[in-house]
C-alpha positions in Angstrom: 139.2 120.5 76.5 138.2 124.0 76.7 134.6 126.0 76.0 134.4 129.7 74.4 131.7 131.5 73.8 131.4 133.1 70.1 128.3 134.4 67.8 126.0 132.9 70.7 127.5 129.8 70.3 129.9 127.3 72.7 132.9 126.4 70.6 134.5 123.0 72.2 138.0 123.1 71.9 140.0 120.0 71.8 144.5 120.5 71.9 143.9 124.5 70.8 141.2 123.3 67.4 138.2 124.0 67.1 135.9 120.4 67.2 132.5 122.1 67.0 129.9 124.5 67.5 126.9 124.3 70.3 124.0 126.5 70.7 121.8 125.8 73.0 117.8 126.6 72.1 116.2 125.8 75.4 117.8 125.0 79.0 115.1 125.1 81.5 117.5 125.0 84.5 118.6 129.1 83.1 115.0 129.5 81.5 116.8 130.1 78.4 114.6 130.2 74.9 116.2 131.1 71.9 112.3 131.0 70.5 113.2 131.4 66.3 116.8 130.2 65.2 118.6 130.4 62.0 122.1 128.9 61.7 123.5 127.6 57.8 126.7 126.6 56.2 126.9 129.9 54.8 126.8 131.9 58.3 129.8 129.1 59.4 131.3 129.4 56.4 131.6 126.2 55.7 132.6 124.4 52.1 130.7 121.4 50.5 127.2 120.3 51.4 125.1 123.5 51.7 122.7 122.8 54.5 120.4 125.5 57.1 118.8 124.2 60.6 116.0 126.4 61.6 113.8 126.6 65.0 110.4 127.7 64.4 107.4 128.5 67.1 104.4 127.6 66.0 101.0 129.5 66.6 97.1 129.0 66.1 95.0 126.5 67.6 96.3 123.5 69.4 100.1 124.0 68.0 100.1 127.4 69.6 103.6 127.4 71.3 105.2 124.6 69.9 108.6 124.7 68.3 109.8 122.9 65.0 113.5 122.3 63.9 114.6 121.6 60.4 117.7 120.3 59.1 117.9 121.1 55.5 120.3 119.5 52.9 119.9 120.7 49.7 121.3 117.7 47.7 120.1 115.3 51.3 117.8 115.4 53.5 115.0 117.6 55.0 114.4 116.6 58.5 111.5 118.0 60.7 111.4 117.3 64.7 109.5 118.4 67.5 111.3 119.3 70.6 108.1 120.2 72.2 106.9 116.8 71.4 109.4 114.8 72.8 111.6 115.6 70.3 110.3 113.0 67.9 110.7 113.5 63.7 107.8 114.8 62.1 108.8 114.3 58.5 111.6 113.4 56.3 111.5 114.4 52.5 114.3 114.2 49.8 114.7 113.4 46.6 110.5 113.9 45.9 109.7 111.1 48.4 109.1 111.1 52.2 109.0 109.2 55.2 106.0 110.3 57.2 101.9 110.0 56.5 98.8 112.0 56.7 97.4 111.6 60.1 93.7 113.5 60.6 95.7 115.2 63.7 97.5 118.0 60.6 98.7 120.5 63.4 101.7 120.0 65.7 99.4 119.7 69.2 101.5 121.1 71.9 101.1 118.6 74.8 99.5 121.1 76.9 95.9 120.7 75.4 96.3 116.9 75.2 95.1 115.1 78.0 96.3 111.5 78.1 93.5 109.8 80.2 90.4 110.8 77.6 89.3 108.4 75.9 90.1 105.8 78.2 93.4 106.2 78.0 93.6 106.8 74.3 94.3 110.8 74.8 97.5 110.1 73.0 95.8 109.8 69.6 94.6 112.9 69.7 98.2 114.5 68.9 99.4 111.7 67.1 100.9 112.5 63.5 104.7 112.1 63.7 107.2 109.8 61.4 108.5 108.8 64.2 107.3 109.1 67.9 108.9 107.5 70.9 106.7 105.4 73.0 107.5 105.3 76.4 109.5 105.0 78.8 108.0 104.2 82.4 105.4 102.3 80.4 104.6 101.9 76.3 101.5 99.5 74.7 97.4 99.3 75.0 95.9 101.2 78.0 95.2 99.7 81.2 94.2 100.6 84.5 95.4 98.6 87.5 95.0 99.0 90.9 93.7 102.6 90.3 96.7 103.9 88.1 95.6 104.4 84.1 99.0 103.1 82.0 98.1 105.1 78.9 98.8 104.7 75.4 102.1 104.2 74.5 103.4 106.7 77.7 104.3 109.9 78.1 107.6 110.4 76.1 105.7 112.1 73.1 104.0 114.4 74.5 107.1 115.9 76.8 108.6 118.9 76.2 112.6 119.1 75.9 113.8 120.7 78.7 117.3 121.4 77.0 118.0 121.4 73.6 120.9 121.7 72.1 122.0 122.1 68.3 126.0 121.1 67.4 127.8 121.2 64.0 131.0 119.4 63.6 133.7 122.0 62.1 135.3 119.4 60.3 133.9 118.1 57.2 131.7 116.5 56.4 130.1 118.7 59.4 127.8 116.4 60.8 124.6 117.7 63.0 123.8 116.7 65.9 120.1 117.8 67.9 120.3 116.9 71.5 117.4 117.0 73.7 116.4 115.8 77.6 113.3 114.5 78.5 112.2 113.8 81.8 109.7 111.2 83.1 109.8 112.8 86.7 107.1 112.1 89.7 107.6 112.2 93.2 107.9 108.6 95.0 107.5 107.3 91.4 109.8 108.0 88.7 113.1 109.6 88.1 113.8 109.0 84.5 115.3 111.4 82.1 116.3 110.4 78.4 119.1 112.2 76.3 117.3 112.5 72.3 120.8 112.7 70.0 119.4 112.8 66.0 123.1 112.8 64.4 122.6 113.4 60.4 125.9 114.3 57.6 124.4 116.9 55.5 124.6 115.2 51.7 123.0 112.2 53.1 119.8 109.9 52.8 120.4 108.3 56.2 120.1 109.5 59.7 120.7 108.6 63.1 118.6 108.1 66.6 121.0 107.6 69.4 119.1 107.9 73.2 120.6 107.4 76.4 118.1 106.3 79.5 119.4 106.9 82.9 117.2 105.9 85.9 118.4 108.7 87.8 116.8 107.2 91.4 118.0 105.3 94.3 115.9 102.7 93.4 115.7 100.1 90.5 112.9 101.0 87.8 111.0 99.3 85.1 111.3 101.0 81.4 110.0 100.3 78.1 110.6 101.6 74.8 109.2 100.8 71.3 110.4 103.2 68.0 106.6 103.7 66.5 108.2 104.1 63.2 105.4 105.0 60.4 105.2 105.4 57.1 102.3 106.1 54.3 102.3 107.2 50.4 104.0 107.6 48.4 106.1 104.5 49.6 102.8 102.7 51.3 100.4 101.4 48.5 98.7 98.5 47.2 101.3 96.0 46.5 103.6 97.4 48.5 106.0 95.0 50.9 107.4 94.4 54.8 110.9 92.8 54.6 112.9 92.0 57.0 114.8 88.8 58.5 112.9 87.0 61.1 112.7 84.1 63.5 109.2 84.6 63.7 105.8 85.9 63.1 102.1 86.0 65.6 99.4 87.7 65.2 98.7 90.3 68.2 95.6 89.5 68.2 92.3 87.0 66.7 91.5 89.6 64.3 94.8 89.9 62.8 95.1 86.2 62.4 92.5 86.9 59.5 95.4 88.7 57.5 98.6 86.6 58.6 98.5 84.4 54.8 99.2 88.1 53.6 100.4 90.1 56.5 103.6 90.9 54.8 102.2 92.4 51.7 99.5 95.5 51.9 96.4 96.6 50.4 95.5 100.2 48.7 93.6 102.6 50.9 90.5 100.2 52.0 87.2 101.7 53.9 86.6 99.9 57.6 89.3 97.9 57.7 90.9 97.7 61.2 94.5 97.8 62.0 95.9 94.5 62.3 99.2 93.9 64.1 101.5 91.6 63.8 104.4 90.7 66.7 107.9 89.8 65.2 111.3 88.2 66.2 114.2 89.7 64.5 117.1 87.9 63.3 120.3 89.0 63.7 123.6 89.4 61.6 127.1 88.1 64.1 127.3 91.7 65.5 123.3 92.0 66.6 122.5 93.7 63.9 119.3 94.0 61.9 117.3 95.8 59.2 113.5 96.2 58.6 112.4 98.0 55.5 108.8 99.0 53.9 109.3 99.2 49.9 106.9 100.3 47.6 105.1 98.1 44.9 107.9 98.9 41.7 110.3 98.5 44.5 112.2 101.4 43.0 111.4 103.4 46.7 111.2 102.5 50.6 112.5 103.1 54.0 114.6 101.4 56.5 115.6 101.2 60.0 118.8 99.3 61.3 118.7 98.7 64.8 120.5 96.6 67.4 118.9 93.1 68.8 120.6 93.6 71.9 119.1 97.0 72.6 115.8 96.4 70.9 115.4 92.8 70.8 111.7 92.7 69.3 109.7 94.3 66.6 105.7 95.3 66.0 104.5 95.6 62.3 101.2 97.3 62.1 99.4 97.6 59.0 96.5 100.7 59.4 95.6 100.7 55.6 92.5 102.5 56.0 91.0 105.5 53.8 93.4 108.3 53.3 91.9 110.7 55.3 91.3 108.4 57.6 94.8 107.5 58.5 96.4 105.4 55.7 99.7 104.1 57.6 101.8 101.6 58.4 104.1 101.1 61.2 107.9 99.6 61.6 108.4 99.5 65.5 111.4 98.0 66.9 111.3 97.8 70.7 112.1 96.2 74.3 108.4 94.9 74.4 105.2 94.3 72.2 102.4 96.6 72.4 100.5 94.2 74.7 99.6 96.3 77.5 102.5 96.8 80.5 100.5 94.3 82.7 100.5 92.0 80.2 104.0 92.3 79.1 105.2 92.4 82.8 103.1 89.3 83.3 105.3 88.1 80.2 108.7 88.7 80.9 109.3 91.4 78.7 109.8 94.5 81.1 113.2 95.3 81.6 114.1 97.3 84.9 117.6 99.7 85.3 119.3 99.9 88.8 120.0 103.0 90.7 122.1 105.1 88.6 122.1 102.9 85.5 122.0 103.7 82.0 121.2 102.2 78.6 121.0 103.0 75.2 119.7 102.6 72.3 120.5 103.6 68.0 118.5 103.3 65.2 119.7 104.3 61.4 116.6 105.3 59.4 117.6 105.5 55.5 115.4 106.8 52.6 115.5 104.4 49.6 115.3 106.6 46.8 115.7 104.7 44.1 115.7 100.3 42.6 120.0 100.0 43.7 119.4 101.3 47.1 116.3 99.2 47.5 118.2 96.0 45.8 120.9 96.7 48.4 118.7 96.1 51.4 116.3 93.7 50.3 120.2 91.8 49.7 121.2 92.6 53.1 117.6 91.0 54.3 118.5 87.6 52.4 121.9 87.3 53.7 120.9 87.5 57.4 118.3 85.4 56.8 120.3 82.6 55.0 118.4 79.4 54.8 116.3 79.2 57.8 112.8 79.3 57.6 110.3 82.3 59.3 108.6 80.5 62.2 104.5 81.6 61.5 102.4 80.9 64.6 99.1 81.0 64.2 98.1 81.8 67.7 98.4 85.1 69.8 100.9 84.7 72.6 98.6 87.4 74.7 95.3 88.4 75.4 94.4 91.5 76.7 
């Protein structure tokens, strides 16, 4: 394997061909920033699916300095990330639906005027708008304080800035994209955790992929948690519109959500003072681990999915926000290591996982737009097969307080 540069690009050649191109946006190890970035299928002269990926800086108010990519696919896909905000999706649109919602936070807040510990803890609100944000990884769930330390919401990962980033297109078709980023949860005498981002999509298509690797980079073991806070609002989110998903079981997270669980699959229209209400899930499992969670609108001729991996991500959250529009009208698919019970709690429980010196895991998610009744059909058919005949466990009680 051999690297050239070329056009401000790495070419990676494998026995004398040309594999792919690499441009990297941001190293801070070389303090390199590409700041705005164009790069198409036309520039690469490419055939087939026309597609663009553009980096953009933001400026004005609280998203002053923050940078946006976009993948766009003209019959496909338009995806938006963050790498400032730990390079999370934004939004996905295609086909005249997206995955996403309308949070009250409407700018891209760059992490530097976000301070985690207002609020008690809740700072992380205050920048919280994305389709898909990354809770983690030293600690995710509730706030807490313990023995002077304040675990904050959901951790730090979404508001970190990608210190590399990294843009490669395959040469071959069908020319897949790949955005790499590197996070790091670095503190002295307590962390050493850094996190490759991969989002892999094929230009053309109305599915993409999360792939992240998590290295504990220490010389000493380290807890980690992780839970894909995975939302989505209109137009697929509505009254009438359903969870699916196969499941061992169902609780409520807490007393007030064990008002909703008769109907905790199913959601309301946009509804003034209602509360969120969460609900903790069990997945089950096809023989290879695999499993698939999907919100579907009311005709059922639209939804989204994410497939995921039981081994990596053996639990799931459903949260149900259906409050007024401007208020936050949202739901959430969140597969993860843990529940959102705070880290205390879930430590208490069993359900903090820990990697040795030097280890590394992983974890991949497939998110799919369902743009129309056959793509919807297919997964509600893929939801009944792994489910087969066995019942969905409903538990009345919480298994945590807070």
């Amino acid at each position: 394997m051999k690297k050239h540069i070329l056009a401000g690009a790495i070419l990676v050649l494998i026995s004398g061909h040309a594999a792919a191109k690499t441009w990297v946006l941001t190293d801070a190890d070389t303090s390199t920033e590409l700041g705005n970035w164009h790069m198409s299928s036309t520039q690469l002269k490419y055939s087939g699916e026309d597609f663009s990926i553009d980096q953009k800086v933001l400026h004005g108010g609280k998203q002053e300095g923050s940078k946006v990519i976009t993948i766009t696919s003209k019959d496909g896909l338009t995806i938006m990330l963050s790498p400032t905000r730990g390079m999370d999706p934004l939004k996905v649109t295609g086909h005249g639906i997206r995955l996403g919602w309308d949070s009250p936070v409407n700018e891209v807040v760059n992490p530097a005027y976000i301070n985690l510990e207002s609020r008690n803890g809740l700072g992380w609100l205050e920048g919280f708008n994305e389709m898909m944000v990354r809770a983690g990884f030293e600690w995710t769930g509730h706030p807490v304080t313990k023995d002077g330390v304040i675990y904050t919401l959901h951790g730090r990962a979404g508001n970190t800035p990608a210190s590399k980033v990294e843009v490669t297109v395959e040469d071959q078709a069908p020319h897949e994209i790949r955005i790499r980023g590197l996070l790091k949860e670095h503190a002295f005498k307590k962390s050493n955790l850094e996190v490759w981002t991969e989002l892999r999509y094929i230009p053309g298509q109305d599915s993409f992929t999360i792939h992240d690797v998590l290295t504990n980079k220490a010389d000493y073991p380290h807890d980690y948690q992780i839970i894909y806070h995975s939302n989505f609002g209109t137009p697929i989110l509505e009254k009438d519109a359903r969870f699916i998903a196969p499941l061992e079981s169902v609780s409520p997270f807490n007393d007030y959500a064990k008002k909703g669980l008769n109907n905790w699959a199913t959601y309301s229209g946009p509804t003034k003072d209602f509360d969120e209400m969460v609900f903790n899930l069990k997945p089950k499992a096809d023989s290879n681990g695999k499993t698939i969670a999907a919100v579907i609108n009311s005709k059922g001729d639209k939804g989204a999915s994410i497939e995921f991996d039981i081994h990596q991500l053996p639990l799931l959250t459903m949260w149900k926000n259906t409050d007024t529009l401007k208020q936050g009208y949202v739901t959430g698919i969140e597969p993860g290591t843990n529940y959102a019970y705070p880290v205390t709690v879930e430590k208490e429980q069993g359900r903090v996982k820990q990697l040795q010196p030097g280890q590394s895991t992983e974890f991949t998610l497939t998110y799919s737009l369902l743009k129309d009744s056959a793509a919807v059909q297919k997964v509600e058919q893929r939801v009944k097969n792994i489910q087969g005949n066995e019942a969905v466990n409903i538990d009345g009680k919480p298994i945590a307080v807070e």
